[in-house]
C-alpha positions as CSV (number, residue, x, y, z in Angstrom):
1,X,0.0,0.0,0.0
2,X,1.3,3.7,-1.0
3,X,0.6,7.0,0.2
4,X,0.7,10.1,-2.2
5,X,3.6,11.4,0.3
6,X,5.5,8.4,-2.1
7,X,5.0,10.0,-5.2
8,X,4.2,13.7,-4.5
9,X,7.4,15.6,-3.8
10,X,7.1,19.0,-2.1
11,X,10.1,20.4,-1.9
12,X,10.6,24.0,-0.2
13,X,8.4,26.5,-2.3
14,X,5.8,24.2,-3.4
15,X,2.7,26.3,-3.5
16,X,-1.1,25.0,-4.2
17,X,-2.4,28.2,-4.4
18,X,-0.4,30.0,-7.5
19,X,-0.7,29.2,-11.1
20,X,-3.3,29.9,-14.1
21,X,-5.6,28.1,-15.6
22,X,-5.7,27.7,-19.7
23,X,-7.6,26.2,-22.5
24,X,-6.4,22.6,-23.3
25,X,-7.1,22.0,-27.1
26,X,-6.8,18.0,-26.5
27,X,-8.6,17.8,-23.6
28,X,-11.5,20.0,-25.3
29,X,-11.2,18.8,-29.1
30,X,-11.5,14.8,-27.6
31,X,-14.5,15.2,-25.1
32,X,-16.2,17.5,-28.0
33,X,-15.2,15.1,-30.4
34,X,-16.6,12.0,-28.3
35,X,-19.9,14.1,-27.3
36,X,-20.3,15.0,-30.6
37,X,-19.9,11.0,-32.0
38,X,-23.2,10.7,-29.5
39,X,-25.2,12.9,-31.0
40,X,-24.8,12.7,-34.2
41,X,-24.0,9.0,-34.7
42,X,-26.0,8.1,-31.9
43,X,-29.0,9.3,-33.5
44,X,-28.2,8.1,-37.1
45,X,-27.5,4.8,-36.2
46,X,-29.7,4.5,-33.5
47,X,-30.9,0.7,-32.5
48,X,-31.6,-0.8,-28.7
49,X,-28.6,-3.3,-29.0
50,X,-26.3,-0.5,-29.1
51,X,-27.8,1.7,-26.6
52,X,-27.5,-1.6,-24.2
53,X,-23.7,-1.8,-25.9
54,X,-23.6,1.6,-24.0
55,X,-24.8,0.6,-20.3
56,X,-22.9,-3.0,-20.7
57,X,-19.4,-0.8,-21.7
58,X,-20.1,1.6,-19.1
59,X,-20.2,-1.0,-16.1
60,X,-17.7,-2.7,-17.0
61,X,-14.9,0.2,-17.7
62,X,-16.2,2.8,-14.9
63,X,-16.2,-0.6,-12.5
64,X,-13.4,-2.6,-12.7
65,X,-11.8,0.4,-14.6
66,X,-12.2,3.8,-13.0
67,X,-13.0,2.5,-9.9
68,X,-10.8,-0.6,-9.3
69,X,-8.3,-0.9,-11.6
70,X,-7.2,2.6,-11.4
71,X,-8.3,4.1,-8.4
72,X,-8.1,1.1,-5.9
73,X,-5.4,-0.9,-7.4
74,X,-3.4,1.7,-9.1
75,X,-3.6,4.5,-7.2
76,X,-4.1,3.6,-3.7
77,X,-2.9,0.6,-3.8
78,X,-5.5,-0.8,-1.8
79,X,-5.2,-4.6,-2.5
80,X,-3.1,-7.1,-4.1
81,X,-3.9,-9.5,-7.0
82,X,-1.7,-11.2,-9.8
83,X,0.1,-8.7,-12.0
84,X,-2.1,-9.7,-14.8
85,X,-5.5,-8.8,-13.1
86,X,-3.7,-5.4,-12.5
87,X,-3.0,-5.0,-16.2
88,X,-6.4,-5.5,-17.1
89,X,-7.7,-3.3,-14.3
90,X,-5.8,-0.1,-16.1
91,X,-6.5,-1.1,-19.4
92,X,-10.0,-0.8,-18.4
93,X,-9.3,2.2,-17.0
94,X,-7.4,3.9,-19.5
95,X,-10.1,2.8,-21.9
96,X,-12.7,5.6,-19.6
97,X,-10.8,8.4,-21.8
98,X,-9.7,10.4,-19.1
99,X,-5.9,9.8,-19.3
100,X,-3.4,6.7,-19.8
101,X,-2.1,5.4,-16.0
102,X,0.5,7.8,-15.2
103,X,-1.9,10.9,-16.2
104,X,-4.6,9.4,-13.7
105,X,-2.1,8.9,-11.0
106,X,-0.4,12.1,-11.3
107,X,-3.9,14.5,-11.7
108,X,-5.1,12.2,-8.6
109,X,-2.0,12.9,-6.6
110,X,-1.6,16.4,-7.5
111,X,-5.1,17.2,-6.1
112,X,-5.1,15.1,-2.9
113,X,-1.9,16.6,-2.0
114,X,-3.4,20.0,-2.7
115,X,-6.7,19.5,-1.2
116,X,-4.6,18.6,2.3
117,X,-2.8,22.0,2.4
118,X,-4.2,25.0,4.1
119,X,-5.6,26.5,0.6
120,X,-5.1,25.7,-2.8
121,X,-6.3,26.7,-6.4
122,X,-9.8,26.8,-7.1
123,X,-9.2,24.6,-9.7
124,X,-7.6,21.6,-7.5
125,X,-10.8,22.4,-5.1
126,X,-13.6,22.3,-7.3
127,X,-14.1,26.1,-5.7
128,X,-16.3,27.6,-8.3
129,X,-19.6,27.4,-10.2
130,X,-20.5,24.2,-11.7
131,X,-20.3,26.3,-15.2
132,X,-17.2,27.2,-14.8
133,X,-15.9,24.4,-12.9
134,X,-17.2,22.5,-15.8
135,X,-15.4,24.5,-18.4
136,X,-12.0,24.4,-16.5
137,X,-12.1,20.9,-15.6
138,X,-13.2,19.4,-18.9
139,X,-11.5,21.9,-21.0
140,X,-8.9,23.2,-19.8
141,X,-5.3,22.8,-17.6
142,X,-4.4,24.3,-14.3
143,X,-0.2,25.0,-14.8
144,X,0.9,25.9,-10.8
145,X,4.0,28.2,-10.5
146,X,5.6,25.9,-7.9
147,X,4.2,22.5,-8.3
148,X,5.8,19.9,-6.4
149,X,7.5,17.2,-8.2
150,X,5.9,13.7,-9.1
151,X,7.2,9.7,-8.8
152,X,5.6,7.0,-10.2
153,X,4.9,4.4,-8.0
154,X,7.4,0.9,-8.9
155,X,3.9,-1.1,-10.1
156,X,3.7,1.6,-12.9
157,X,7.9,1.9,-13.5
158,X,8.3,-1.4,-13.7
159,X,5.9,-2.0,-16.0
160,X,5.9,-1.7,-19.9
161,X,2.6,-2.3,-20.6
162,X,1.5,0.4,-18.3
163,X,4.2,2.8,-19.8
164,X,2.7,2.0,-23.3
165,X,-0.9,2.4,-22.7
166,X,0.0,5.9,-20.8
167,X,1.5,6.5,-24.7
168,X,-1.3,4.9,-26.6
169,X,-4.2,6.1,-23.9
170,X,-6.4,7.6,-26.9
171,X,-5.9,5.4,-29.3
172,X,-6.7,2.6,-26.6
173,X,-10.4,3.0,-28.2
174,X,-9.9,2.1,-31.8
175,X,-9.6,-1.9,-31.0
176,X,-12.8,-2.0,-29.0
177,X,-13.9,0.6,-32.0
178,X,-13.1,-2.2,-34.6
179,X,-14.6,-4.9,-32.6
180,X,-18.1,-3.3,-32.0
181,X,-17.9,-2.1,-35.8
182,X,-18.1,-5.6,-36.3
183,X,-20.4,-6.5,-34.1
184,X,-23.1,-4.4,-34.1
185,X,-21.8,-1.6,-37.2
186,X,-21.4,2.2,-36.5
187,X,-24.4,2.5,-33.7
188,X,-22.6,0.7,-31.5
189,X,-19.0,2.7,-31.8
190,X,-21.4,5.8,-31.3
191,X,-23.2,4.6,-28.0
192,X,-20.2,2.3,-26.7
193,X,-17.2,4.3,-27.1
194,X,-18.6,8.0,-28.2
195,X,-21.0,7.5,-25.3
196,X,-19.2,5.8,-22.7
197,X,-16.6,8.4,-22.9
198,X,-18.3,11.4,-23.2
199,X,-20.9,10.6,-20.4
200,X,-17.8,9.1,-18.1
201,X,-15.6,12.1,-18.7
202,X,-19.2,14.7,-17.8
203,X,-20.4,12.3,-15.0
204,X,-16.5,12.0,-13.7
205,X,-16.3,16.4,-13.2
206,X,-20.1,15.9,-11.8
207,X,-19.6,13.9,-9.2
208,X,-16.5,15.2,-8.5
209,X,-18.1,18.9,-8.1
210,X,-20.6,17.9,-5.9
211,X,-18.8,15.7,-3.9
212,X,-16.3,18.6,-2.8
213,X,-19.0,21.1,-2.5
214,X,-22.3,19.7,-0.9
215,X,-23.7,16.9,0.7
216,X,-23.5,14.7,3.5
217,X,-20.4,14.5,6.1
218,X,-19.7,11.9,8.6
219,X,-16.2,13.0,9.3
220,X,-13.9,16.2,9.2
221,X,-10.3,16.2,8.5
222,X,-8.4,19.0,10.2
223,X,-6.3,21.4,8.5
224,X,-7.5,20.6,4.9
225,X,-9.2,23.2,2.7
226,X,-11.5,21.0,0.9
227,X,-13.6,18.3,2.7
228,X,-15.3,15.6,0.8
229,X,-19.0,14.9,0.9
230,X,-21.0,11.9,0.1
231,X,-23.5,12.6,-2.7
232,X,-26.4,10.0,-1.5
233,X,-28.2,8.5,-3.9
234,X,-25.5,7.9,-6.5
235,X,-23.7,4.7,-5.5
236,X,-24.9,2.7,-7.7
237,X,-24.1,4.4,-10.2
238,X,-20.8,5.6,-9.8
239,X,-19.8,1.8,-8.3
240,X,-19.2,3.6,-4.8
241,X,-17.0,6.3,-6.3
242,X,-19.6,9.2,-4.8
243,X,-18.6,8.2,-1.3
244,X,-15.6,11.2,-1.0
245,X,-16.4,11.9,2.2
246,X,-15.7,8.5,3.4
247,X,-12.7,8.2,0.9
248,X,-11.1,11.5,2.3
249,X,-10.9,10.3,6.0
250,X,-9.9,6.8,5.1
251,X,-8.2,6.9,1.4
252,X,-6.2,4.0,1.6
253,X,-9.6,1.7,2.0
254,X,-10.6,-0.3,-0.5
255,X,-13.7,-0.2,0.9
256,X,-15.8,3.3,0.1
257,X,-19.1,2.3,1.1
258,X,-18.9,2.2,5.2
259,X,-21.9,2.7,6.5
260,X,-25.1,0.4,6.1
261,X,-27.5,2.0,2.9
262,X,-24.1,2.9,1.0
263,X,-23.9,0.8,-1.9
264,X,-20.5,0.4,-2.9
265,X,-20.5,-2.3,-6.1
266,X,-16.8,-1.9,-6.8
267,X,-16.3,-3.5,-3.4
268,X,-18.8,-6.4,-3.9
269,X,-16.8,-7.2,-7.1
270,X,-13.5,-7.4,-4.8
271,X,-14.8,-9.3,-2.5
272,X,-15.7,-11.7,-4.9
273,X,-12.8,-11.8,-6.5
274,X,-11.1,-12.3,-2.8
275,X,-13.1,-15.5,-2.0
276,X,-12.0,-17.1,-5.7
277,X,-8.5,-16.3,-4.6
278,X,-7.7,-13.4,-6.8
279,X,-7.1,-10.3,-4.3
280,X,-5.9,-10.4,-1.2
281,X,-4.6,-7.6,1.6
282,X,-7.0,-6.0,1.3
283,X,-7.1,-2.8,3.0
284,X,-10.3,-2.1,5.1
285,X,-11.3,1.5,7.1
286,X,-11.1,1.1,11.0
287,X,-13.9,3.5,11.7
288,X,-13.0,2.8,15.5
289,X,-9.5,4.3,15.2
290,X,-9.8,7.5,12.8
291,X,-5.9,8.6,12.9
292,X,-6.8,11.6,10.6
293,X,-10.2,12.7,10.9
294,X,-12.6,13.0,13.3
295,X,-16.7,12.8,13.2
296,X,-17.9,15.6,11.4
């Protein structure tokens, strides 16, 4: 298990707070392109089969993707498994289009360590409107005057498969692109991978606004100038991802869903996978001993 103190640096001058924020033409032109494949092909090729292509795609990547492979395994390190459920994990992930393995790690890292500092950007804190939160986040790139330096962790560096999909993240799509051209024809590239990404990358900057901005609290962290909230209602949906509240108090837990009503489906899947054999250490939330927070 890893801490972001491993892989974020802050060396003297290090500063959260300064920097500017500026449009990103990659980051805009994909998710416009993506959103755009939706509507357009969406609607031309329009058939049932692909819009359920489009909820099948979607649990699969944003489950054992987003929410295991990268977050939990990746990330936070949470569990073990065999190296090859790992690689499959953040290929899933990388397929969600928000960025290869490194870029998901990094982005994470950057914001959790600024998050836990006295104040930071209003970009790293999700600290304006949802219109322009939307527009920076999905859009655009926050460039901080002193950032702190960043380390991979040793499951990403000693890895070449992870090095190449963080070079090949976009084009990660075209195989699954090919394969559901021949399965279903154009309707299903439009709802499967147009869709899936476009909705994940929206429903991603969603969440993640109103999770640092409003809803329910059962603990406070000292010191830090943004404080997750659990959006109720959404974990389901977002496979136990809306549970920040939880997750900043305990964010080495592999489990995000700690109190009975919060459905957490990414941990159902692990520990599923941990009675066949598959993942094991797995790190749980003591929410008897709460080293850094306290009840909110």
């Amino acid at each position: 298990m890893r801490n972001i103190e491993d892989r974020i640096i802050a060396g003297e001058g290090a500063n959260a707070v300064q920097g500017h924020v500026q449009w990103d033409p990659i980051k805009s032109i994909w998710w416009s392109a993506m959103t755009a494949g939706l509507v357009i092909g969406g609607y031309v090729w329009f058939s049932w089969g692909a819009v359920a292509g489009f909820f099948i795609a979607c649990t699969i990547v944003l489950c054992g993707g987003h929410s295991i492979g990268m977050h939990r395994r990746l990330i936070h390190e949470s569990f073990d498994c065999p190296h090859w459920l790992t690689l499959i994990g953040v290929w899933l992930g990388t397929l969600v289009g928000l960025g290869g393995p490194r870029t998901m790690m990094m982005t994470h890292d950057l914001r959790d360590w600024a998050q836990r500092q006295d104040a930071c950007h209003p970009y790293l804190r999700h600290g304006h409107g949802p219109l322009r939160d939307f527009w920076w986040q999905v859009h655009c790139t926050l460039t901080l005057n002193h950032p702190p330096a960043f380390e991979p962790s040793a499951l990403y560096k000693n890895s070449r498969t992870m090095q190449f999909l963080q070079k090949t993240a976009f084009a990660q799509q075209l195989p699954l692109a090919l394969f559901l051209l021949w399965l279903g024809g154009p309707g299903f590239i439009a709802w499967a991978v147009c869709g899936r990404v476009s909705i994940s990358i929206f429903g991603h900057w969603a969440v993640g606004w109103t999770a640092h901005n409003q809803g329910h609290r059962d603990f406070h962290n000292e010191g830090h100038c943004t404080q997750g909230h659990n959006v109720r209602g959404f974990g389901l949906v977002t496979f136990g991802e809306a549970y920040h509240n939880n997750h900043h108090a305990f964010p080495e837990s592999a489990r995000l869903g700690l109190f009975p009503g919060q459905a957490d489906p990414g941990w159902w899947v692990l520990t599923s996978l941990r009675r066949l054999g598959l993942v094991w250490d797995v790190v749980e939330a003591d929410i008897s001993n709460i080293p850094n927070a306290k009840r909110a």
